[in-house]
GUNU-460858 format. One line per 10 residues: their letters; for each residue x, y, z of N, C-alpha, C. Coordinates in steps of 0.05 Angstrom, whole numbers. Layout:
N
a> X,Y,Z,X,Y,Z,X,Y,Z; ... $
END
This chain:
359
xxxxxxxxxx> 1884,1823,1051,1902,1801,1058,1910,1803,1087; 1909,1788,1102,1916,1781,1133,1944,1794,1134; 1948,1806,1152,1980,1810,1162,1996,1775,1172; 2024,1782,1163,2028,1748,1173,2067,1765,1184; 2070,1755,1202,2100,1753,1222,2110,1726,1211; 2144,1737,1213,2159,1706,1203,2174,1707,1226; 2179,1693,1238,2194,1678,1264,2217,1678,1258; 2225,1669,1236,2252,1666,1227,2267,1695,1229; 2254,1705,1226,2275,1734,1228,2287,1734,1261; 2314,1751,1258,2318,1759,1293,2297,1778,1300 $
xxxxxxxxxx> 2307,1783,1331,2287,1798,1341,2284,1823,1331; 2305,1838,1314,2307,1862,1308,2281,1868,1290; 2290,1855,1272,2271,1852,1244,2244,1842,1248; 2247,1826,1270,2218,1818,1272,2200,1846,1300; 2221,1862,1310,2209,1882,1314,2197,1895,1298; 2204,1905,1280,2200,1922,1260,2180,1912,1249; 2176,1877,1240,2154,1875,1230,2122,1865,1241; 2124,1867,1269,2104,1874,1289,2099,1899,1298; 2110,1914,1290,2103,1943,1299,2094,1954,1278; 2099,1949,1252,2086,1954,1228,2055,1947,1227 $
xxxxxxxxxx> 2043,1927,1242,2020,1925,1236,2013,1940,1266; 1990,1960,1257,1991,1978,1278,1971,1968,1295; 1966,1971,1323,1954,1964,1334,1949,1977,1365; 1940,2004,1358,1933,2018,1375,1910,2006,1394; 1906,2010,1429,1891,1999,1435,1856,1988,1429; 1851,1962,1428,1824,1960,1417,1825,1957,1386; 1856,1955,1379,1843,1949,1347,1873,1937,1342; 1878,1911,1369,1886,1896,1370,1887,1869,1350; 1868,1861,1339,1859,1842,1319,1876,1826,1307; 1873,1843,1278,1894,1836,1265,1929,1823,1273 $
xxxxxxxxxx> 1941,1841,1299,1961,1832,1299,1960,1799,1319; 1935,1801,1333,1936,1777,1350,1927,1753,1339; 1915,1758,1306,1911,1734,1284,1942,1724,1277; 1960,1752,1272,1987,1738,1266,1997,1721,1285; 1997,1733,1303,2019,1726,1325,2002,1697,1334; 1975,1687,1336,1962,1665,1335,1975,1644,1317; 1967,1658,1285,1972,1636,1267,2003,1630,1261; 2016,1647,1278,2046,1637,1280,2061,1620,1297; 2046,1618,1323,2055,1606,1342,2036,1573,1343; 2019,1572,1315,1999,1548,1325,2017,1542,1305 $
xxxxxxxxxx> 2031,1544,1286,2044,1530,1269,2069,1520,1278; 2070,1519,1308,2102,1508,1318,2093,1485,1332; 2093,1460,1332,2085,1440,1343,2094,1436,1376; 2107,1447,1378,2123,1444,1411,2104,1460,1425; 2084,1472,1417,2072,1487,1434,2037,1488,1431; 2024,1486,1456,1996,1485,1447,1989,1518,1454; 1958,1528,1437,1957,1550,1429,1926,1553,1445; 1925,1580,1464,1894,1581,1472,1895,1609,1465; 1864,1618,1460,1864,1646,1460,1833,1663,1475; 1838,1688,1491,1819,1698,1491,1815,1717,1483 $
xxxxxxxxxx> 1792,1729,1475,1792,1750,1464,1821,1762,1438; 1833,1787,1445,1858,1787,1427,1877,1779,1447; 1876,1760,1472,1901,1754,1482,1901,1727,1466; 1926,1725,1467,1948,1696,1453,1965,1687,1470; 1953,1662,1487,1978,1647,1508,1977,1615,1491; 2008,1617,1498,2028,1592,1475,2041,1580,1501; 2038,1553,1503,2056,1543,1525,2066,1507,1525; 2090,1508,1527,2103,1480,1525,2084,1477,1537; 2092,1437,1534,2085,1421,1563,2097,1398,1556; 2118,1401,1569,2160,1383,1577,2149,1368,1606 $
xxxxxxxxxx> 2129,1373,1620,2140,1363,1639,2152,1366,1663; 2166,1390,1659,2189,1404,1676,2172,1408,1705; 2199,1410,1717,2187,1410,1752,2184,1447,1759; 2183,1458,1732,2181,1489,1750,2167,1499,1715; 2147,1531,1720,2138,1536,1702,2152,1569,1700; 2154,1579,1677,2163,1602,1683,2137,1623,1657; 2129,1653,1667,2117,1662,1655,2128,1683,1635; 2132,1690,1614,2134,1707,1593,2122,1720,1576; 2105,1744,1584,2095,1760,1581,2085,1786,1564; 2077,1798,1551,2082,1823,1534,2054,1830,1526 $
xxxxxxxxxx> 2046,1856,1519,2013,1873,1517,2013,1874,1482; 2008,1869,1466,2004,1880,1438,1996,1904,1424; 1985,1922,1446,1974,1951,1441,1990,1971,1446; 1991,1991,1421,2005,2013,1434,1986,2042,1442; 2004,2064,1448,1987,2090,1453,1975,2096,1417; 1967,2114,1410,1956,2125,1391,1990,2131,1376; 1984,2133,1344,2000,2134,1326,2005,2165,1323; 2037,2173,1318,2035,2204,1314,2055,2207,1286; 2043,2202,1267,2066,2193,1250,2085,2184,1240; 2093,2163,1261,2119,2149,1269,2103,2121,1260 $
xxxxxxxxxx> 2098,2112,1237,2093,2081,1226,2095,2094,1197; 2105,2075,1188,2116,2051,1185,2148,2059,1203; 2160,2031,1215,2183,2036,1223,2206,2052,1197; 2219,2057,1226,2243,2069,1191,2275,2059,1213; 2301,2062,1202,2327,2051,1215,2344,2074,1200; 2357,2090,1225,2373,2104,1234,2397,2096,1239; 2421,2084,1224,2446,2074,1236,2428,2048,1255; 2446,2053,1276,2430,2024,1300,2403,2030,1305; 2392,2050,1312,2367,2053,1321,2339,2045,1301; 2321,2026,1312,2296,2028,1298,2277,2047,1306 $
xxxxxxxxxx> 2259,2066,1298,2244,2080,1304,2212,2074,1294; 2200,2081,1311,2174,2066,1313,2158,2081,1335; 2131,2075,1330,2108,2071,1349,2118,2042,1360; 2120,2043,1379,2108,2000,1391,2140,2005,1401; 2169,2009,1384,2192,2000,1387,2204,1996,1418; 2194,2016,1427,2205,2015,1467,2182,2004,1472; 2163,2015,1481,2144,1998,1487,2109,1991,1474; 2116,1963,1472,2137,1946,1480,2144,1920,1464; 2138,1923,1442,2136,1906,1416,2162,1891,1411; 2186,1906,1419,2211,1895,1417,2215,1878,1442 $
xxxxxxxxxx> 2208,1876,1458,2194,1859,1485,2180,1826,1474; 2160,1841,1463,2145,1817,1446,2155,1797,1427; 2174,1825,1406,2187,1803,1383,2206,1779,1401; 2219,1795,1425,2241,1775,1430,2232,1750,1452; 2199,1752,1456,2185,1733,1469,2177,1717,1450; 2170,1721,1418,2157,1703,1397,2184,1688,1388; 2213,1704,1382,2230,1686,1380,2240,1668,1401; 2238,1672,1418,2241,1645,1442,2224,1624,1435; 2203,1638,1437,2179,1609,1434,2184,1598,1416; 2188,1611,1391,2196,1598,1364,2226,1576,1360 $
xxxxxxxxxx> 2249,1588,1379,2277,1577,1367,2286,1563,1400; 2267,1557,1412,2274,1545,1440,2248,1522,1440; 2249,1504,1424,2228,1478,1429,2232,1466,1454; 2260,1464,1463,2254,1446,1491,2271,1465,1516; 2257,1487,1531,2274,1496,1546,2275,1484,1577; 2286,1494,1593,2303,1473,1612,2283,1481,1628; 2262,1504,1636,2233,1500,1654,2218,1506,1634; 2192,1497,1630,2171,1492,1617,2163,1527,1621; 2151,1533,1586,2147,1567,1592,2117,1568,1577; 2105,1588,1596,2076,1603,1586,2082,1630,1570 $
xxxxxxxxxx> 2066,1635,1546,2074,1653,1526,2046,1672,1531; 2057,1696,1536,2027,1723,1542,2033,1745,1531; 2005,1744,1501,2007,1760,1495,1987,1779,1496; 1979,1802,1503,1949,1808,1511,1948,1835,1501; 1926,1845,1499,1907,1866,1495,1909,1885,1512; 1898,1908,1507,1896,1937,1515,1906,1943,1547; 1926,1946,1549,1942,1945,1573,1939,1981,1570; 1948,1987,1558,1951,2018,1550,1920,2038,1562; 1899,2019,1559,1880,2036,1569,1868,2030,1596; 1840,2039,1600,1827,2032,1627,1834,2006,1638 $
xxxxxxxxxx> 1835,1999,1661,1847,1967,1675,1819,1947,1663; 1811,1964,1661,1775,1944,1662,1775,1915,1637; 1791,1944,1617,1795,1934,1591,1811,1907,1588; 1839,1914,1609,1860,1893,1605,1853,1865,1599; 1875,1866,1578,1871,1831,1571,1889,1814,1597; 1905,1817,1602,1910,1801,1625,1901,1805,1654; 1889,1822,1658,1865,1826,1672,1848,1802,1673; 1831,1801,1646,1813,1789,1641,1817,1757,1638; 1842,1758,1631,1849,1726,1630,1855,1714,1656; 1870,1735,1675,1868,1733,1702,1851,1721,1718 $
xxxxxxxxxx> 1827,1723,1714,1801,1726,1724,1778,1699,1703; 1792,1699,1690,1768,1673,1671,1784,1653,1668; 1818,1656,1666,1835,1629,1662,1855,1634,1674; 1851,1636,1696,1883,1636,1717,1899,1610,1710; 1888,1596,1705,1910,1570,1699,1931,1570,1678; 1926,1594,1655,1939,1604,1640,1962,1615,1653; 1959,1623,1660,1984,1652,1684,1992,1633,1708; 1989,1603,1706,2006,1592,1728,2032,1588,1726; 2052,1592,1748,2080,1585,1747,2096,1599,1771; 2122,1594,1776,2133,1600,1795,2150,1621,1793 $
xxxxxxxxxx> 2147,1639,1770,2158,1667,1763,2152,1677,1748; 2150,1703,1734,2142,1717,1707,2151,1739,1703; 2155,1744,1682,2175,1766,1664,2159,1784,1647; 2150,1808,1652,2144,1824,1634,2163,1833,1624; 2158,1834,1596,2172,1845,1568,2172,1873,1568; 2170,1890,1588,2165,1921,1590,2194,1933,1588; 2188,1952,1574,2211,1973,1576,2230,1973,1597; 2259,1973,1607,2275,1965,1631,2300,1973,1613; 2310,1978,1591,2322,1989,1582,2350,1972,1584; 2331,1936,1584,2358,1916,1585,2370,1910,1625 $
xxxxxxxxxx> 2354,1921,1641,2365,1912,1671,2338,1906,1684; 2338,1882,1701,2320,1870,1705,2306,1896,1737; 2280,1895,1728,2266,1919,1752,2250,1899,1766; 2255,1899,1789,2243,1885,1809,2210,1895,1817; 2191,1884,1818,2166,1887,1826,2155,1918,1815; 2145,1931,1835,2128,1958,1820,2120,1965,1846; 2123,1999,1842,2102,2006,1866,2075,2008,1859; 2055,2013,1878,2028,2019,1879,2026,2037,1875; 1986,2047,1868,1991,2076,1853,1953,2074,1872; 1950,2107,1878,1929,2103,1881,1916,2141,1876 $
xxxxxxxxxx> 1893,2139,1864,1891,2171,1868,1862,2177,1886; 1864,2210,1900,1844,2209,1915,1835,2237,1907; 1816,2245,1906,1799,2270,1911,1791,2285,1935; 1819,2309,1940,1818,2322,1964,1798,2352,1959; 1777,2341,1978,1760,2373,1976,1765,2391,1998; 1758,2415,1986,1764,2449,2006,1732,2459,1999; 1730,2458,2028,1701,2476,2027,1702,2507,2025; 1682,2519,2028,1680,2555,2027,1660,2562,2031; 1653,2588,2021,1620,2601,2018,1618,2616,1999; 1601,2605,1991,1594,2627,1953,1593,2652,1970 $
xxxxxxxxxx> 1601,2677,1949,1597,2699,1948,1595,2716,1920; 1583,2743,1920,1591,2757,1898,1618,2757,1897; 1627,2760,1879,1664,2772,1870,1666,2800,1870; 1643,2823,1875,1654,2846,1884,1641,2848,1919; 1639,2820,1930,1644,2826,1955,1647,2792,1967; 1673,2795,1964,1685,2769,1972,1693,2763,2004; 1689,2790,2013,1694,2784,2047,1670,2770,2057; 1646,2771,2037,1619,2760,2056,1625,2736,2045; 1651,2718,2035,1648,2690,2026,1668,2680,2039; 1686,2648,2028,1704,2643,2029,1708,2631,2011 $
xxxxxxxxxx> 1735,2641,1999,1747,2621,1970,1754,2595,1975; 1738,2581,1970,1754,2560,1973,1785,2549,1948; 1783,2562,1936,1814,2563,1913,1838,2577,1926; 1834,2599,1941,1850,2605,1949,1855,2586,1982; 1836,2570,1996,1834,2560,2012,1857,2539,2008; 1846,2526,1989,1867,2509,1970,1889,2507,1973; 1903,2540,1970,1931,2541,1973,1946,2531,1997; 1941,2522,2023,1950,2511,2045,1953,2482,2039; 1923,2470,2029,1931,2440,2013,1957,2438,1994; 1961,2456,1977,1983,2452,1964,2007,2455,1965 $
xxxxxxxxxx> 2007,2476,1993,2036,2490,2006,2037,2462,2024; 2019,2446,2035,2030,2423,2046,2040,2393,2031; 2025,2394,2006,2041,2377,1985,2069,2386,1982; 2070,2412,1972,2104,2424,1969,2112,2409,1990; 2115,2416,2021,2128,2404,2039,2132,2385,2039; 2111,2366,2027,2113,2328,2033,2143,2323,2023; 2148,2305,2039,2181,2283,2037,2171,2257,2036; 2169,2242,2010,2158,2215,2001,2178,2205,2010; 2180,2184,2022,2200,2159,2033,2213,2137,2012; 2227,2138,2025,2243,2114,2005,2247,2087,2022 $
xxxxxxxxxx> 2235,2065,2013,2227,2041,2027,2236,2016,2020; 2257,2005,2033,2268,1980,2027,2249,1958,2025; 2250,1945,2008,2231,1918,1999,2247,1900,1995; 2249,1878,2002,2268,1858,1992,2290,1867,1992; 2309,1886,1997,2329,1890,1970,2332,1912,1964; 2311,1913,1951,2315,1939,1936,2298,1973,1949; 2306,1998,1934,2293,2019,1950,2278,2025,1929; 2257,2023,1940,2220,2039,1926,2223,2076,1937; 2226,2087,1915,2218,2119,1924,2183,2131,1912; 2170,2127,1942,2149,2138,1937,2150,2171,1927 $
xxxxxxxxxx> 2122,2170,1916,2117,2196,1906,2089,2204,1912; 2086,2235,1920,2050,2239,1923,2058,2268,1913; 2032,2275,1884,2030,2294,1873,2010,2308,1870; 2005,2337,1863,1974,2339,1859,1973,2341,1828; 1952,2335,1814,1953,2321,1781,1927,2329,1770; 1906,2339,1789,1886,2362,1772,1874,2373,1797; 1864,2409,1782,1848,2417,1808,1827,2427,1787; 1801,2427,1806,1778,2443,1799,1772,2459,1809; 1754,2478,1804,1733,2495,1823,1719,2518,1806; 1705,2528,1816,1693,2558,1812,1672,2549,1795 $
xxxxxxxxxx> 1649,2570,1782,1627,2561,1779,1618,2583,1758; 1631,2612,1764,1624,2631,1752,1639,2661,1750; 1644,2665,1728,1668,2691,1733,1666,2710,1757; 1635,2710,1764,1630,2740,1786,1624,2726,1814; 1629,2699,1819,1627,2687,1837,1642,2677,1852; 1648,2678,1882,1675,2664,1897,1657,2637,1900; 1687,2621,1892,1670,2584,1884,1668,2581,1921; 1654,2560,1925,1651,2557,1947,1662,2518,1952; 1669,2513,1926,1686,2485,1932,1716,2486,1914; 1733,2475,1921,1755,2468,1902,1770,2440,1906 $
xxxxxxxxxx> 1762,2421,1889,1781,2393,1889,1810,2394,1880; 1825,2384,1889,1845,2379,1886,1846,2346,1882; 1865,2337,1854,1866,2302,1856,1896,2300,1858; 1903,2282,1870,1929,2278,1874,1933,2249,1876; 1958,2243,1863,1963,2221,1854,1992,2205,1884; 1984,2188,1894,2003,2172,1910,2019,2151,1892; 2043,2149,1883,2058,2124,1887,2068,2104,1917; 2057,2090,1920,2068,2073,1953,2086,2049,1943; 2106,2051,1963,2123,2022,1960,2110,1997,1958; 2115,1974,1951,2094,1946,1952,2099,1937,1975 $
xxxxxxxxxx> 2109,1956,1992,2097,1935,2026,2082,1947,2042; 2064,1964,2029,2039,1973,2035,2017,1966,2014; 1988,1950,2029,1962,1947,2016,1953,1965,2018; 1930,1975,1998,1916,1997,1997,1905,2007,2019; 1895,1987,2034,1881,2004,2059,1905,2025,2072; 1935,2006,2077,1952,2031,2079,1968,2053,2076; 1962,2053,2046,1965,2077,2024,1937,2093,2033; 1913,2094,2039,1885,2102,2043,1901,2123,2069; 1901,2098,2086,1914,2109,2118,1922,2135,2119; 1948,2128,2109,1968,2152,2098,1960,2174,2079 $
xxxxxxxxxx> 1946,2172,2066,1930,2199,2057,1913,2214,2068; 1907,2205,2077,1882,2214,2104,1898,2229,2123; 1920,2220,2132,1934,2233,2157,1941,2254,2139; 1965,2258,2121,1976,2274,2105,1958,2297,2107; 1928,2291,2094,1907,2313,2094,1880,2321,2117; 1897,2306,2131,1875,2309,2154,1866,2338,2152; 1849,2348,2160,1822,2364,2155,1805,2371,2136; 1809,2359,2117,1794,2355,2091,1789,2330,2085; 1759,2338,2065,1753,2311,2055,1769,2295,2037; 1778,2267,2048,1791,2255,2017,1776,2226,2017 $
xxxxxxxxxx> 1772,2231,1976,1760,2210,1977,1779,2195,1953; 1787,2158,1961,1795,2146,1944,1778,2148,1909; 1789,2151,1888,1768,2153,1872,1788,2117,1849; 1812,2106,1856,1818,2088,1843,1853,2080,1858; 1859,2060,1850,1876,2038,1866,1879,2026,1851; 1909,2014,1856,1923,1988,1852,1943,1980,1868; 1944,1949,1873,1975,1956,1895,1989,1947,1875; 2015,1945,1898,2036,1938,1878,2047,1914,1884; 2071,1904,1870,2085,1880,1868,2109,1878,1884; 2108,1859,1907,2147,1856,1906,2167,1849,1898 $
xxxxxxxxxx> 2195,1857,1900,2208,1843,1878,2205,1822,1867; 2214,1797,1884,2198,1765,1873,2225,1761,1872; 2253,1770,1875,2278,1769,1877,2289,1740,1886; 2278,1736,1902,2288,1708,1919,2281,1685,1907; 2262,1678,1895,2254,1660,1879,2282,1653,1869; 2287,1620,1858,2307,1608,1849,2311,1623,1821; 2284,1610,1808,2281,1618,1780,2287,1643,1774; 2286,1664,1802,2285,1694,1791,2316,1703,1795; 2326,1688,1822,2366,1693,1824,2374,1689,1793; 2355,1654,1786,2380,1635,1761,2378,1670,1738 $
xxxxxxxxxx> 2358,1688,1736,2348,1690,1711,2369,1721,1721; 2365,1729,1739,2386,1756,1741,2412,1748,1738; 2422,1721,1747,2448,1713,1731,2455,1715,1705; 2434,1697,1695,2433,1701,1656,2436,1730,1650; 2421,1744,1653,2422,1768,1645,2440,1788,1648; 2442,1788,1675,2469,1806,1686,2457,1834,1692; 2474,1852,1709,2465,1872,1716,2462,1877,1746; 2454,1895,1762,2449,1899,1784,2407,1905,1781; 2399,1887,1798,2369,1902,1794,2359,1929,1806; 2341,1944,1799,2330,1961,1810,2300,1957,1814 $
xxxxxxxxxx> 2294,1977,1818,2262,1976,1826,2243,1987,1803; 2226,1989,1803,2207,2002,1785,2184,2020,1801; 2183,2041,1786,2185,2052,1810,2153,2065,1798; 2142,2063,1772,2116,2064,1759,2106,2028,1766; 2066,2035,1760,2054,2013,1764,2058,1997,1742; 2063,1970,1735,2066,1961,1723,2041,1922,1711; 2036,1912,1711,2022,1893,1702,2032,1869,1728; 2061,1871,1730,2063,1847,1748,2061,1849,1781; 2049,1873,1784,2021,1872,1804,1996,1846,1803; 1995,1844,1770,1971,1819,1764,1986,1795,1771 $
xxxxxxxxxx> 2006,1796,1774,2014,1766,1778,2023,1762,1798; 2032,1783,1812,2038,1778,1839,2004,1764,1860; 1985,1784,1847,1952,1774,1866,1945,1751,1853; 1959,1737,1842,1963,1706,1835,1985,1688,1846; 1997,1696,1861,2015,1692,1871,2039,1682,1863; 2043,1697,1836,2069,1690,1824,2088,1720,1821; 2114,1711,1835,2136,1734,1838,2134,1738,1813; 2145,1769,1803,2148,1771,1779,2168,1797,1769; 2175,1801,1750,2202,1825,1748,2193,1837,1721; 2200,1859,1709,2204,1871,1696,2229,1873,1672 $
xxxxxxxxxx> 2233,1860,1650,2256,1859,1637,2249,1867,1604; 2260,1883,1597,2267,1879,1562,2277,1904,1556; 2283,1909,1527,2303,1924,1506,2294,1947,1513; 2275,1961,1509,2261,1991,1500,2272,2008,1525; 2281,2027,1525,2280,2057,1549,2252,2066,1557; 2251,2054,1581,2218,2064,1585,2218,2095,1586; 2233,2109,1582,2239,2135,1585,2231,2156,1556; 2231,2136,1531,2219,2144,1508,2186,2129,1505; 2185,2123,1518,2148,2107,1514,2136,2123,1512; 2122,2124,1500,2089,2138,1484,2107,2170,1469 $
xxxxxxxxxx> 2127,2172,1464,2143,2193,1453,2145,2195,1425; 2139,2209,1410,2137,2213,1386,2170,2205,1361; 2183,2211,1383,2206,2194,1378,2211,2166,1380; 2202,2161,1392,2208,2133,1402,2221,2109,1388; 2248,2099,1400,2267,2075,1385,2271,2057,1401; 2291,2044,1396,2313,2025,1407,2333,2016,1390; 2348,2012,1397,2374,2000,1387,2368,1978,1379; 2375,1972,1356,2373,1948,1345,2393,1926,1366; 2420,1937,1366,2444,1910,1388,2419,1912,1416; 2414,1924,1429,2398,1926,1449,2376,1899,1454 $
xxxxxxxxxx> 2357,1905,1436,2338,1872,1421,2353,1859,1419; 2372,1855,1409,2387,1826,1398,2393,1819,1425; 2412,1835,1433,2427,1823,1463,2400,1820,1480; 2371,1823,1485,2352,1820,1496,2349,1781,1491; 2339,1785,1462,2348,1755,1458,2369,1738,1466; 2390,1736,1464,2409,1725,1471,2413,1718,1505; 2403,1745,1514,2395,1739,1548,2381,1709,1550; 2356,1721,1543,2328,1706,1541,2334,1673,1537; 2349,1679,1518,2354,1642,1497,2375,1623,1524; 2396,1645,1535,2421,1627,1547,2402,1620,1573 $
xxxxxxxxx> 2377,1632,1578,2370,1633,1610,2359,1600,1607; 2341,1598,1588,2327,1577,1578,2337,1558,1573; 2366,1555,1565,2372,1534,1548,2399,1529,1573; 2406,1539,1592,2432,1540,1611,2433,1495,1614; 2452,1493,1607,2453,1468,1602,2464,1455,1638; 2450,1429,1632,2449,1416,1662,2425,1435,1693; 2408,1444,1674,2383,1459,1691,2355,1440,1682; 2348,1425,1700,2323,1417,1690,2309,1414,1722; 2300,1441,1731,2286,1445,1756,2262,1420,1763 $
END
């Protein structure tokens, strides 16, 4: 029998009963039949789909479009399904992120038929794994007209305060050369592992910057995140990689995240081995002031890569908002507060419906 979601529930309950159908990356399916055959049954809204993404979107007319967002996949299951409720807390796989995101995007679409800017509904596929994979990636790239509008809201973990844009993330492969040798005569070689250790005594030293964007402060980060080397117990290796991971503020493009790594390591080889930039806040936008009003809060930054990088290289500002603690994601624990969701909704509904707004 098909899994089927009821709308009618609040967001709480209708967390709980989207996270119940599990949907670890790639075996997305099933839940994007529900969330399909639920949203084609609301007449206020026409229904496209690709692959397991599901975009639902008025069309009022309205002089401004706004985007609302959310991934359907979670990390791998560790016991934690079926949900269970703790006093306030629901506990779950999906619950932070980012399903309680999602429920309170399906009840909008569902209990908001005419909102005061015309809204695009995104629900997509394997965000959780390789970018290659991504469903909004992919929809990016085959139906950008889907993802048009003059702002957008990921449903990501924010723990209820709206996070402005995302930094960039990029990793590189720093090599240390040497010279093989025996290991009972290592003076005729050079280690390159122990060579190493200067590369990493100069990571210790690094002071990542903290970089005003719009507004807000981006704290870069550069780490080292795997090393290799050696070849043979009785042998001094004669190479050792080091990979190290850059976070950059979003007012740097990759070439100047590249730049900056290069200097950092000048006398060694570094090679980019993957990239993304990042997003800026998108703060200034009308739609994005009206919607930090609704909500309330002071914004911050986000300070991990996040998806609305994709919408920014579409050229739509975009923010980070919903219920979950990104701080419990992919955690074997993992909850949220039930009042948390609800008041997510309630945000969501007053932003939409703010009477005498028809942009």
């Amino acid at each position: 029998m098909s899994a089927v979601i009821d709308l009618s529930l609040d967001a709480a309950a209708l967390t709980a009963q989207v996270c119940d159908i599990e949907s670890v990356s790639g075996n997305e399916r099933e839940l994007a039949d529900a969330v399909e055959a639920a949203l084609r049954a609301l007449p206020h809204l026409s229904v496209d789909r690709d692959g397991d993404t599901v975009v639902a979107r008025t069309q009022l007319g309205r002089g401004e479009r706004v985007v609302l967002a959310g991934h359907l996949d979670t990390v791998p299951v560790a016991g934690n399904l079926p949900t269970w409720r703790e006093g306030d807390l629901l506990y779950g796989r999906g619950t932070a992120d980012m399903k309680s995101g999602v429920a309170v995007a399906l009840r909008v679409a569902a209990t908001v038929p005419e909102p005061v800017r015309d809204v695009s509904y995104v629900f997509y596929d394997n965000e959780e794994v390789e970018a290659v994979k991504n469903g909004l990636g992919r929809v990016s790239r085959e139906h950008p007209e889907w993802l048009a509008g003059e702002f957008a809201i990921l449903m990501e973990p924010s723990g209820g305060v709206v996070e402005g844009g995302c930094n960039g993330t990029m990793r590189a492969e720093v090599s240390v050369r040497g010279r093989a040798a025996h290991s009972a005569r290592p003076w005729s070689g050079v280690n390159a592992v122990h060579e190493a250790g200067r590369l990493l005594n100069r990571l210790r030293a690094y002071e990542p910057a903290q970089v005003e964007v719009d507004g807000l402060v981006y704290r870069e980060a550069l780490n080292a995140v795997f090393v290799r080397g050696g070849v043979a117990g009785n042998v001094i290796p004669d190479s050792c990689v080091v990979t190290v991971n850059y976070r950059f503020a979003p007012s740097k493009d990759v070439g100047e995240a590249e730049a900056h790594l290069r200097d950092v390591f000048a006398g060694w080889d570094v090679e980019v081995v993957d990239a993304a930039v990042g997003a800026r806040p998108g703060l200034t936008h009308p739609a994005a002031a009206a919607f930090v009003a609704a909500v309330g809060g002071v914004p911050r930054p986000k300070y991990g890569w996040t998806d609305v990088a994709r919408f920014a290289e579409l050229g739509v500002p975009a923010v980070n908002y919903g219920p979950g603690d990104p701080n419990l994601s992919h955690t074997d624990a993992e909850h949220v507060p039930v009042e948390a969701v609800l008041t997510c909704e309630r945000r969501m509904r007053a932003w939409l419906t703010a009477p005498g707004v028809r942009p």
